[in-house]
C-alpha positions as CSV (number, residue, x, y, z in Angstrom):
1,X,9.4,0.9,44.5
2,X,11.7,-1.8,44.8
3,X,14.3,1.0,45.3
4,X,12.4,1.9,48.4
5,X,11.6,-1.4,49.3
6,X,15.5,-2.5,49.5
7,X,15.4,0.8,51.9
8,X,12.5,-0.3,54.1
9,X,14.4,-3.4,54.7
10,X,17.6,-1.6,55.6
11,X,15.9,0.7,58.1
12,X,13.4,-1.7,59.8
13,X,14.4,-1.4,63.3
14,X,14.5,-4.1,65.2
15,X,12.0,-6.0,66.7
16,X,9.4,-4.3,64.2
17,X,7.1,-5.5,61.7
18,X,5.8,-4.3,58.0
19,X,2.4,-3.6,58.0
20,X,1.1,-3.2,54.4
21,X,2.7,-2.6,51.1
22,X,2.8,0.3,49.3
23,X,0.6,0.2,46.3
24,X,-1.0,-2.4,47.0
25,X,-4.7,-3.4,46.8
26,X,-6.5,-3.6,50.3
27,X,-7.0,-7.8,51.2
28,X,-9.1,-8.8,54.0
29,X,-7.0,-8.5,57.0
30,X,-4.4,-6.4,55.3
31,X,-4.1,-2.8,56.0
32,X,-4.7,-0.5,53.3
33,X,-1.6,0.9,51.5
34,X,-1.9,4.7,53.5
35,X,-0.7,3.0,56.3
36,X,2.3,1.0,55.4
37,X,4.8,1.0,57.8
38,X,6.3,-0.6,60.9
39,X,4.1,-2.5,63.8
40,X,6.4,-0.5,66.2
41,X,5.1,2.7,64.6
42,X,8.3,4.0,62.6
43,X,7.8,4.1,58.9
44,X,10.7,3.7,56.3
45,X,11.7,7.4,55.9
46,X,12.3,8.0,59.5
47,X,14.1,4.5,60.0
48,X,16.7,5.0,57.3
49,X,17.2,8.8,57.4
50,X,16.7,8.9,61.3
51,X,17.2,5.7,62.9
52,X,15.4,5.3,65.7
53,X,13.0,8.1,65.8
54,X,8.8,7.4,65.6
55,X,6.7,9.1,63.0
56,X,3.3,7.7,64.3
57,X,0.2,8.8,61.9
58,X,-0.1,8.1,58.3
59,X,-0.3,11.2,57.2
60,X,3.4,11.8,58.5
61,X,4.2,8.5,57.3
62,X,3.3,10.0,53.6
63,X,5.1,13.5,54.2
64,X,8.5,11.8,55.0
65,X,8.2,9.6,52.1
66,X,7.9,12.3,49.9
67,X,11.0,13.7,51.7
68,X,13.0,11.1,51.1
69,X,12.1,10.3,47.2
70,X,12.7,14.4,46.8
71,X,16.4,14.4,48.6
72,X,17.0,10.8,46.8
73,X,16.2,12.9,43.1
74,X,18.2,16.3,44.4
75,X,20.9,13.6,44.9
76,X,20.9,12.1,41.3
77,X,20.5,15.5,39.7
78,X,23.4,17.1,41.6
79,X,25.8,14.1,40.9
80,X,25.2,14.7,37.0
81,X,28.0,16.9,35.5
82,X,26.5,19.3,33.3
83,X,29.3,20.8,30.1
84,X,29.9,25.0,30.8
85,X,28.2,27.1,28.6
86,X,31.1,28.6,26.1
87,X,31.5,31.8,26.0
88,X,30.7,34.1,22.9
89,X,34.0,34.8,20.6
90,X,33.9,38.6,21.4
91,X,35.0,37.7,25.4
92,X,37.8,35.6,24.3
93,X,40.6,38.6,24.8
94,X,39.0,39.9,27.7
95,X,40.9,39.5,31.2
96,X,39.0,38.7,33.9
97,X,38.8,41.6,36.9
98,X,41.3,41.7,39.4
99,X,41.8,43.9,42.4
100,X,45.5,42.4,42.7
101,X,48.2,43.4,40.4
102,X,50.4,40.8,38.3
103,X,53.7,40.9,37.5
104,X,53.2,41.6,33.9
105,X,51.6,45.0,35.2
106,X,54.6,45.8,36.5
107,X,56.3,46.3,33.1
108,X,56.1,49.3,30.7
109,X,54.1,49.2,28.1
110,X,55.1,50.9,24.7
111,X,54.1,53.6,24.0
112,X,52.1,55.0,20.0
113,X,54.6,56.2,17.8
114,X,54.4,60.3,17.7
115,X,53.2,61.5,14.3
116,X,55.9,62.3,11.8
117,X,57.4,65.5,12.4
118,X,56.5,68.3,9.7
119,X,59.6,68.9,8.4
120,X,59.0,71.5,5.7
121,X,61.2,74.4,5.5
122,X,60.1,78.1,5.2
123,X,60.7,79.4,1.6
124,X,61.8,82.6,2.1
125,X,62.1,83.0,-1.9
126,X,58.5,83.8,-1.6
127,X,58.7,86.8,0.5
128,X,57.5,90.2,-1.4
129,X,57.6,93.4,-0.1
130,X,54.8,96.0,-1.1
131,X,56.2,98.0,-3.8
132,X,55.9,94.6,-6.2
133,X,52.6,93.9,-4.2
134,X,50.9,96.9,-5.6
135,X,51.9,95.6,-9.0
136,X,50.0,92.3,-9.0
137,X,46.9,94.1,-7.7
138,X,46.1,95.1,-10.9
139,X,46.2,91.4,-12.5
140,X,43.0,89.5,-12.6
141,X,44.9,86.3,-12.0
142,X,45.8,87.4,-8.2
143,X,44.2,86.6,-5.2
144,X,44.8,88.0,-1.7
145,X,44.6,84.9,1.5
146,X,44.5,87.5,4.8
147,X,45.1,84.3,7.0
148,X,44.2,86.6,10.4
149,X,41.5,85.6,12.4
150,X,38.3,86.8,11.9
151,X,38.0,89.5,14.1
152,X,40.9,90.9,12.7
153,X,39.9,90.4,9.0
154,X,36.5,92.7,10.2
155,X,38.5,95.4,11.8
156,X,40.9,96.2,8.6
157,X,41.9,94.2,5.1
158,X,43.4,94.9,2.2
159,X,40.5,95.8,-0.7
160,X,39.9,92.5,-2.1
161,X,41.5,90.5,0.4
162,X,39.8,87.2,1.0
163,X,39.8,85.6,5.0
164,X,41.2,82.2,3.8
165,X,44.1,79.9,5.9
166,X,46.8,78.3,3.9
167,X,44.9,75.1,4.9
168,X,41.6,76.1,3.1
169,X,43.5,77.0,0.3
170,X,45.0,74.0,-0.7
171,X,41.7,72.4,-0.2
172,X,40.5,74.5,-3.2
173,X,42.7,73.0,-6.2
174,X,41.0,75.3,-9.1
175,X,43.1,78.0,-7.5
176,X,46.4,76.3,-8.1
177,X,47.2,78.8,-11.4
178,X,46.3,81.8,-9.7
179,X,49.2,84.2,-7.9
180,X,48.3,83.7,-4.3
181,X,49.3,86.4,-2.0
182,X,49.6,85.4,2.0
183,X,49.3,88.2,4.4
184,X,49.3,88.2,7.8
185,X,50.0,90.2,10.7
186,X,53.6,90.6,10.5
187,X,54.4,87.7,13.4
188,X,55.0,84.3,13.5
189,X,55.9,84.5,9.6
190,X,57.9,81.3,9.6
191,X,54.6,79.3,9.3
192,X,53.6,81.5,6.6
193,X,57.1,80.9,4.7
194,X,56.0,77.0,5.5
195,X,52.8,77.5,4.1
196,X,54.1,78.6,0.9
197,X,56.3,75.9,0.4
198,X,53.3,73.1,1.2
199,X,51.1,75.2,-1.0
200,X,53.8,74.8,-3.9
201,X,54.3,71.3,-2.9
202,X,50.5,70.9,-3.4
203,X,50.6,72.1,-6.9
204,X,50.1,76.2,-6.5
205,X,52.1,77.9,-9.5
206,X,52.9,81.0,-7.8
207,X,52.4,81.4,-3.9
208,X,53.8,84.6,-2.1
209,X,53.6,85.9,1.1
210,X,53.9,89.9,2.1
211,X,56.8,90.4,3.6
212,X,56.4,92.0,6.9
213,X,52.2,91.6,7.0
214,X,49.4,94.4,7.2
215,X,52.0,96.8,9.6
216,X,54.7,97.1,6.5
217,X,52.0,97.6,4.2
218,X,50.7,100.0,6.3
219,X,54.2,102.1,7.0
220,X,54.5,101.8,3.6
221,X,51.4,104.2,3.4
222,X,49.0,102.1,1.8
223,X,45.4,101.6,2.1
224,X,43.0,99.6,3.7
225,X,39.5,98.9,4.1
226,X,38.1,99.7,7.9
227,X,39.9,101.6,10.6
228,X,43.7,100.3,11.2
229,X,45.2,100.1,14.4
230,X,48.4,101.7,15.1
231,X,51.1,100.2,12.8
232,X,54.0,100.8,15.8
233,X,51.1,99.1,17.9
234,X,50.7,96.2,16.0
235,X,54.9,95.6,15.5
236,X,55.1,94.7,19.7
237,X,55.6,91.4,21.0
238,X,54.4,89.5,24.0
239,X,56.7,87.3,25.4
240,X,55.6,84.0,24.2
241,X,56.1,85.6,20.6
242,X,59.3,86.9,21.4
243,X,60.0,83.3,22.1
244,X,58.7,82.1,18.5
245,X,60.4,84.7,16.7
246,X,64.0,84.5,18.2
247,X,63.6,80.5,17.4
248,X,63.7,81.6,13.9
249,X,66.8,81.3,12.8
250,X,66.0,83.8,9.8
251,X,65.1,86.8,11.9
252,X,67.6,89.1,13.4
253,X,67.8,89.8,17.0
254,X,69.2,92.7,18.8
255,X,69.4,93.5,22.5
256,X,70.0,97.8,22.8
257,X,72.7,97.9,26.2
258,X,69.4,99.0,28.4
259,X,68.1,95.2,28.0
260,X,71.5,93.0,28.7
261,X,69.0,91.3,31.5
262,X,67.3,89.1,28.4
263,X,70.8,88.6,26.6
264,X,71.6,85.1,28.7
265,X,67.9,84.0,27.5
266,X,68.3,85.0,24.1
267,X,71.4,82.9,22.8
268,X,71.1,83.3,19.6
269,X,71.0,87.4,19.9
270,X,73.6,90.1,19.5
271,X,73.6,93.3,21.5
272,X,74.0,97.2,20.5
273,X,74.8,99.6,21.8
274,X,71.9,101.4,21.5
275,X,68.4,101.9,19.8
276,X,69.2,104.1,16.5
277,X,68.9,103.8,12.8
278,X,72.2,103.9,12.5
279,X,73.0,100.9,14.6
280,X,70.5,98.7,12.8
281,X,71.4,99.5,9.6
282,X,75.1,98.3,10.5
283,X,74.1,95.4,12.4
284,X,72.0,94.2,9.0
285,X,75.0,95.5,6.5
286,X,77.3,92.8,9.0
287,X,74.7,90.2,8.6
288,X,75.6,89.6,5.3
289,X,74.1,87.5,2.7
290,X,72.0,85.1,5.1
291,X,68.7,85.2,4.5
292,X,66.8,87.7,6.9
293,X,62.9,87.6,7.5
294,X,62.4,90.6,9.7
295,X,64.6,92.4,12.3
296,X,63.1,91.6,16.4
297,X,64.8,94.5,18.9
298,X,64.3,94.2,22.5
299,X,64.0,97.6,23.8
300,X,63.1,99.4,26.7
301,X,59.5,101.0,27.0
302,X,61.1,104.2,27.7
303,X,62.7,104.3,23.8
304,X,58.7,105.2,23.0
305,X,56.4,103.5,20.3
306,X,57.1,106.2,18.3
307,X,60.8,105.8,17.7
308,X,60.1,102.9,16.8
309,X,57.6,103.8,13.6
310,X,60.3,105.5,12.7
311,X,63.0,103.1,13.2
312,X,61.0,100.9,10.8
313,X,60.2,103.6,8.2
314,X,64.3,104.1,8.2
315,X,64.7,100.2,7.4
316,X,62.2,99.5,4.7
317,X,61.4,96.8,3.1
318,X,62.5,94.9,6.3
319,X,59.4,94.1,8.7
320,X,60.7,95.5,12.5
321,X,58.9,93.4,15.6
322,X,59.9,95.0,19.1
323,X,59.7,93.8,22.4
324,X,59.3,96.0,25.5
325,X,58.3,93.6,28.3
326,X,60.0,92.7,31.4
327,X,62.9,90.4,31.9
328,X,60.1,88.5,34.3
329,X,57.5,87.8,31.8
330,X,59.5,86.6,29.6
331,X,61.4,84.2,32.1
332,X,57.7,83.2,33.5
333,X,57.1,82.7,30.1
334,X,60.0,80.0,29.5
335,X,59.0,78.4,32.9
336,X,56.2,77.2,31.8
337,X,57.0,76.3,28.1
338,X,59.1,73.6,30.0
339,X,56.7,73.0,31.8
340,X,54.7,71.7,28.9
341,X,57.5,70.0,27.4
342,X,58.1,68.1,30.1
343,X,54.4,67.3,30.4
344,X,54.6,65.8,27.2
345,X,58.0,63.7,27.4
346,X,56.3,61.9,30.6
347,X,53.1,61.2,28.5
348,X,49.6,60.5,29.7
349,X,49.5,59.4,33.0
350,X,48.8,55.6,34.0
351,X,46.7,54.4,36.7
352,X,47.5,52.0,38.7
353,X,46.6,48.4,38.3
354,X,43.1,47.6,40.4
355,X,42.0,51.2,40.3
């Protein structure tokens, strides 16, 4: 009250008088405290916040009062500094939300480290062609893997062969002292060559893979369990397995004269003449003694599947693959294998900063 007294005094006009004081009892010839104010009729709200203006009536009087002890307390409160909460520890590293980019945006960031490169090499030591297959048939100790998928596995198997991957097998170690036998379809035997050696690496005493697959086995006139598909069917290649098998340095690959287009996208091949068992069996004889998985001829289509069954029957225990396609596929083929190569030497795409 003195507070608001010291303001009374400051904003008593001129030329008026206090009548009353607030909270104080009425006196005979005093007016009661409701109507303290000025003679002149102002009261002290309107005289220090509005000099000048005239609140007549005490009920007024009261409202402005009230006004003025309220804005006096909003005053005090707002002056007060009050400490920021802190911030939990788990927003410490987070940056604030921007829709401008910084400099340090700007700069590349480094990319994960690829995952190391399998490096194993096929073991073409444990290739084995059919005759010494039908030998370890008989042994109790041997155990057929026919890593083809599924479908295939129902169509036609081997008698006894299990549908296992390389993979599921050396996830089994109580198999490790058993002769296991890898048979596939005849293609893409590289990663079965690899698979052996990872299986011996893994602890396997004797891991082999049939040379050639199901189709040797099958020229070799063996038998199977279901109805086989055409051995001279299975032996063709599309062109993204031509691609896989003539980036095996292992397999041999011939080009007959009729098929020169492929020759500039087949470096490491070497052409014939032409598409006889004669030429083959020279153009293996002038190999050598380099190692040879299977031999892969690009043919025409007009040299027949059926010249072919017996090209391969000529060069037993060697698996034959063949590919008949178009010079097109193939290059449509390569177009878009670097394609994805290039995909993958930019990496994932960034977005841009504020987006």
């Amino acid at each position: 009250m003195e507070t608001l007294g010291t303001l009374s005094k400051m904003s008593r006009p001129a030329g008026c008088t206090i009548v009353g004081v607030p909270c104080e009892p009425a006196r005979p010839g005093n007016a009661p405290p409701a109507s303290f104010g000025y003679a002149c009729g102002g009261s002290p709200a309107t005289g220090f916040f509005f000099p000048g203006m005239r609140m007549p009536g005490a009920k007024k009087r009261a409202q402005a009062i009230v006004l003025a002890m309220g804005f006096w307390a909003t005053c005090t409160a707002l002056a007060q500094t009050t400490p920021a909460t802190p911030l939990p520890p788990a927003f410490n590293n987070i940056q604030p939300a921007a829709s401008e980019c910084l400099r340090k945006d700007a700069a590349p960031t480094a990319m994960p480290k690829p995952a190391k490169e399998d490096t194993v090499r096929p073991d073409l030591a444990c290739a084995i062609v059919p005759a010494g297959f039908s030998g370890l048939l008989k042994r109790p100790d041997t155990l057929m893997a026919d890593v083809r998928p599924a479908a295939d596995y129902a169509a036609f198997h081997i008698n006894g062969a299990m549908n296992l991957t390389a993979s599921e097998l050396r996830s089994k170690p109580y198999l490790r002292n058993k002769t296991v036998v890898l048979i596939g379809n005849g293609q893409a035997e590289r990663e079965l060559y690899a698979d052996c050696a990872r299986l011996k690496a893994s602890g396997f005493k004797k891991p082999k893979v049939l040379r050639g697959g199901l189709p040797v086995w099958l020229a070799s006139g063996q038998a199977v369990l279901g109805r086989a598909s055409d051995p001279a069917r299975i032996g063709l290649l599309g062109p993204g397995e031509l691609w896989a098998e003539a980036r095996f340095d292992a397999n041999l690959v011939l080009v007959s004269a009729n098929r020169q287009d492929l020759l500039p996208e087949l470096p490491s091949a070497t052409a014939i003449p032409d598409v006889s068992l004669a030429t083959l069996q020279t153009a293996i004889k002038q190999r050598g003694k380099k190692p040879l998985a299977a031999v892969v001829l690009v043919a025409s289509a007009a040299d027949g599947t059926a010249s072919l069954a017996n090209l391969r029957q000529g060069i037993q225990p060697i698996p034959l693959l063949a590919y008949t396609g178009t010079a097109e596929a193939y290059t449509r083929q390569l177009a878009q294998q670097n394609a994805v190569w290039a995909a993958q030497a930019r990496g994932p795409k960034k977005p841009r900063c504020g987006s």
